[in-house]
C-alpha angles and dihedrals in degrees: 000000000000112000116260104263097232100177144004089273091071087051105110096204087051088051095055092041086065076046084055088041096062102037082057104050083048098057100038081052094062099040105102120281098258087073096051093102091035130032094011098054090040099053082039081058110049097037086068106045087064097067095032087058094049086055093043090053098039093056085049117115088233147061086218098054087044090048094052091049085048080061092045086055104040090053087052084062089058091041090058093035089063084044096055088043087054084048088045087054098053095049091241083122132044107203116008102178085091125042095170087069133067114266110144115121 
C-alpha cells in the first residue's frame, strides 16, 4: 500500500519542480553576463515559482484553491518554456526540449 502523502514534500511533481529549480539556476548561471538582470533572473523566477505554487496550494483547505495554484504553476512551465526557447534563439543554449539535461555548450 502507497505511503500517506503528509506534506508537499511527498508530492512527486514537487519533487521534480526543485529538480526544474536547479537545472535552471545551473543553466541561467551559465548564460553571458549581459543577461544577468533579464533572461537569467527571469527563467531563476519563474523556476521557482513552479515548485513554490504546488506547496502553497497543497497547504490550501480546499481542492478548488490547489487546483487554481496547479494552474499558477503550470502556467510558470509555459512561462520558462518560452524563456529556454529565447535562449535557444539566441544560441545561448544547444539543445532546449529538456531542461533537466545538459545541454549548454
Amino acid at each position: 500500500m502507497p505511503e500517506k502523502i503528509k506534506n508537499f514534500r511527498d508530492l512527486d511533481v514537487w519533487n521534480k519542480g526543485i529538480e526544474i529549480v536547479k537545472d535552471v539556476y545551473r543553466t541561467a548561471n551559465s548564460l553571458p553576463k549581459q543577461e544577468t538582470y533579464g533572461l537569467a533572473s527571469q527563467m531563476k523566477r519563474c523556476s521557482v515559482s513552479i515548485p513554490s505554487n504546488i506547496a502553497e496550494g497543497f497547504n490550501r483547505f480546499h481542492n478548488k484553491e490547489y487546483k487554481q495554484f496547479l494552474y499558477i504553476a503550470l502556467g510558470s512551465c509555459a512561462e520558462l518554456e518560452t524563456q529556454i526557447e529565447v535562449a535557444a534563439e539566441l544560441k545561448y543554449m544547444v539543445e532546449p526540449h529538456d531542461i533537466g539535461k545538459d545541454f549548454l555548450r
